[in-house]
PyMOL commands that place a pseudoatom at each C-alpha (Angstrom):
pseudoatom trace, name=CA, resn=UNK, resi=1, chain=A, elem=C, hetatm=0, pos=[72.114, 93.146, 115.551]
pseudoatom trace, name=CA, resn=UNK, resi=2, chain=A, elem=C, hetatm=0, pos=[74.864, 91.956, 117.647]
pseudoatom trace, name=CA, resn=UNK, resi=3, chain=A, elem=C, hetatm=0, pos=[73.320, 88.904, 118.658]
pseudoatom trace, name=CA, resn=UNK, resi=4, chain=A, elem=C, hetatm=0, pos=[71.869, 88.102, 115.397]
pseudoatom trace, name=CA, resn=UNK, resi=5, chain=A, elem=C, hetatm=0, pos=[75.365, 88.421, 114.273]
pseudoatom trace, name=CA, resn=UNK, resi=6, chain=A, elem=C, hetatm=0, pos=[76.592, 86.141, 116.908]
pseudoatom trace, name=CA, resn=UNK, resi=7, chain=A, elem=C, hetatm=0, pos=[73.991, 83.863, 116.057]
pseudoatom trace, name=CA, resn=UNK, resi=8, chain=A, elem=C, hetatm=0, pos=[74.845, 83.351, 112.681]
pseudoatom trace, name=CA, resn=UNK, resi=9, chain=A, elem=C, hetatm=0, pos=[70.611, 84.158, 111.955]
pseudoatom trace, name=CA, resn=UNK, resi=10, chain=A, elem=C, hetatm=0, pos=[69.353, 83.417, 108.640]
pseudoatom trace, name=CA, resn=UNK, resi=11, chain=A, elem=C, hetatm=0, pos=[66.896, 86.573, 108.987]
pseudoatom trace, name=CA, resn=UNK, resi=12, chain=A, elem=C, hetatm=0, pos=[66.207, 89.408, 111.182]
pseudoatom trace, name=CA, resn=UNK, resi=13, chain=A, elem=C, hetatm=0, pos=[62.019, 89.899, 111.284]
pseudoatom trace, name=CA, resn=UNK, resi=14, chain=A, elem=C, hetatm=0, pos=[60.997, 93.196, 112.774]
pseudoatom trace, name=CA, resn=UNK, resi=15, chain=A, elem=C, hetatm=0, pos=[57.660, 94.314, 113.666]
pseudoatom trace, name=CA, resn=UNK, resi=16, chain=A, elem=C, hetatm=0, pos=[56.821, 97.859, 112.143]
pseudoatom trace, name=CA, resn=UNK, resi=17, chain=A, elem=C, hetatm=0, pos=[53.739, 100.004, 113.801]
pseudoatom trace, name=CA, resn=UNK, resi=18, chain=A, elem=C, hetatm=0, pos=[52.459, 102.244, 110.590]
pseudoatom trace, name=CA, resn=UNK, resi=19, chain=A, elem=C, hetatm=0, pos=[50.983, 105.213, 112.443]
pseudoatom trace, name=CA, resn=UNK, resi=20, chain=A, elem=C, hetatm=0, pos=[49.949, 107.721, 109.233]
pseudoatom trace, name=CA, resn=UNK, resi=21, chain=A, elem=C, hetatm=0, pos=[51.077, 108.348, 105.840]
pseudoatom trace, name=CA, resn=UNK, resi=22, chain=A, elem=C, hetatm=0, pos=[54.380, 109.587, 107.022]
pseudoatom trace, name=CA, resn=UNK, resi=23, chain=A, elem=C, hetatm=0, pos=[55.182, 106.600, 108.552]
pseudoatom trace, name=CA, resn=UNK, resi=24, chain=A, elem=C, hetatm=0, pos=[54.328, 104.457, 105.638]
pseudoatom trace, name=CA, resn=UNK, resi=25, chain=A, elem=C, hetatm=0, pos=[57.068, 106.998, 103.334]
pseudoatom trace, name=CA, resn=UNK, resi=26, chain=A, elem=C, hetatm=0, pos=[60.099, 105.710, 105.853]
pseudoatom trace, name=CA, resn=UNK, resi=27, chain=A, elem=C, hetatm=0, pos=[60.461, 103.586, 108.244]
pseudoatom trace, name=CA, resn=UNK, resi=28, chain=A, elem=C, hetatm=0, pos=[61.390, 104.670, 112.401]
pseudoatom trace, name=CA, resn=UNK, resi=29, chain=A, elem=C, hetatm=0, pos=[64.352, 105.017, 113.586]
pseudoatom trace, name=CA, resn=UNK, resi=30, chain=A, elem=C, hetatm=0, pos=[65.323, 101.828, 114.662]
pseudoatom trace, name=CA, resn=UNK, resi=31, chain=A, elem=C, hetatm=0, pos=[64.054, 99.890, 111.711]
pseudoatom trace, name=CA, resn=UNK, resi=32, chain=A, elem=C, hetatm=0, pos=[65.775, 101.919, 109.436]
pseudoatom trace, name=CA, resn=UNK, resi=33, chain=A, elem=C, hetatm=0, pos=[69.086, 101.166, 111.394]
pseudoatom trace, name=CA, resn=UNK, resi=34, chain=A, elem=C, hetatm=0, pos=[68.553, 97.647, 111.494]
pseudoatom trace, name=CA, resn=UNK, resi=35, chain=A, elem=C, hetatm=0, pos=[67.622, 97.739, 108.002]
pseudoatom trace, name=CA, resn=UNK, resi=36, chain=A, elem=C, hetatm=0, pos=[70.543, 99.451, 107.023]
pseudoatom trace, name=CA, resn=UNK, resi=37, chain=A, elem=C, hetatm=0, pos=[73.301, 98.312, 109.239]
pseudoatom trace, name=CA, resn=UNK, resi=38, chain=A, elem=C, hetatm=0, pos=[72.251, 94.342, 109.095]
pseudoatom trace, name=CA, resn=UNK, resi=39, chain=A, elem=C, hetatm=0, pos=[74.676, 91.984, 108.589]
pseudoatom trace, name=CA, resn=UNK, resi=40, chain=A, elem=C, hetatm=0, pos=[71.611, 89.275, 107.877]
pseudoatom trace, name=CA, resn=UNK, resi=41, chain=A, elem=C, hetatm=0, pos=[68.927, 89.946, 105.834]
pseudoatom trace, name=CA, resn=UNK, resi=42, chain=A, elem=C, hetatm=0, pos=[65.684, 92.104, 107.418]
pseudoatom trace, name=CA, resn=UNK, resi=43, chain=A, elem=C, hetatm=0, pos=[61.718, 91.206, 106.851]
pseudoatom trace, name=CA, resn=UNK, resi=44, chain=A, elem=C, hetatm=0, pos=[59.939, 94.524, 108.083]
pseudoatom trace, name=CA, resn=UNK, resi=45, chain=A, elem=C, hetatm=0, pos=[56.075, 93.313, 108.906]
pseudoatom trace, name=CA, resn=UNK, resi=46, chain=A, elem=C, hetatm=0, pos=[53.344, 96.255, 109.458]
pseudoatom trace, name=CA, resn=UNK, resi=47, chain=A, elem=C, hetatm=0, pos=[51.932, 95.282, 112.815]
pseudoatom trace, name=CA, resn=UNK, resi=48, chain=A, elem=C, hetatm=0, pos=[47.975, 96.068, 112.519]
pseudoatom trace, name=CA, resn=UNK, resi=49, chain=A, elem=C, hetatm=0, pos=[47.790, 97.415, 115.961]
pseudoatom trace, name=CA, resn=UNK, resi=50, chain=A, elem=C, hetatm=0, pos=[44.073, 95.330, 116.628]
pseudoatom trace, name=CA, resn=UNK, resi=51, chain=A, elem=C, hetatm=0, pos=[45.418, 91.986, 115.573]
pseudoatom trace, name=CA, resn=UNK, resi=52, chain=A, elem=C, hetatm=0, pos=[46.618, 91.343, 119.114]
pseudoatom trace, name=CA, resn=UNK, resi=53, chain=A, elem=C, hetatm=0, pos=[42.394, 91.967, 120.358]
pseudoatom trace, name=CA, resn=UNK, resi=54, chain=A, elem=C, hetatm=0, pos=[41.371, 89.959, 117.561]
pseudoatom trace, name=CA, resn=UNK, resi=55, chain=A, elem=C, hetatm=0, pos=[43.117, 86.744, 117.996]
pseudoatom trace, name=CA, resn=UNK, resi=56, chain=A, elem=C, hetatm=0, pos=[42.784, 86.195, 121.499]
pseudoatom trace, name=CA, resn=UNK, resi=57, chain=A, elem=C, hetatm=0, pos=[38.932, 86.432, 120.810]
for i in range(1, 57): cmd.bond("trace and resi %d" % i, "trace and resi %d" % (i + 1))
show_as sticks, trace
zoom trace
């Protein structure tokens, strides 16, 4: 957040692992910080954790 700040960013884009249903009713930790302490607007995306195995194929 402090560099995005010093950066003057547009928007803050944060990968999100969703591990279970509890994890899809709030976010963790950190997100949540970000999300709520942000000076720039935040884009949470759910990382599908097999995309990585599935591109590079």
């Amino acid at each position: 957040m402090r560099v995005a700040a010093e950066q003057a960013v547009d928007l803050i884009v944060l990968g999100v692992h969703g591990r279970g249903a509890v994890d899809l009713a709030m976010f963790g930790s950190v997100t949540h910080h970000v999300v709520r302490h942000a000076s720039s607007p935040v884009l949470a995306v759910r990382v599908d954790a097999g995309a990585g195995a599935r591109e590079s194929r």
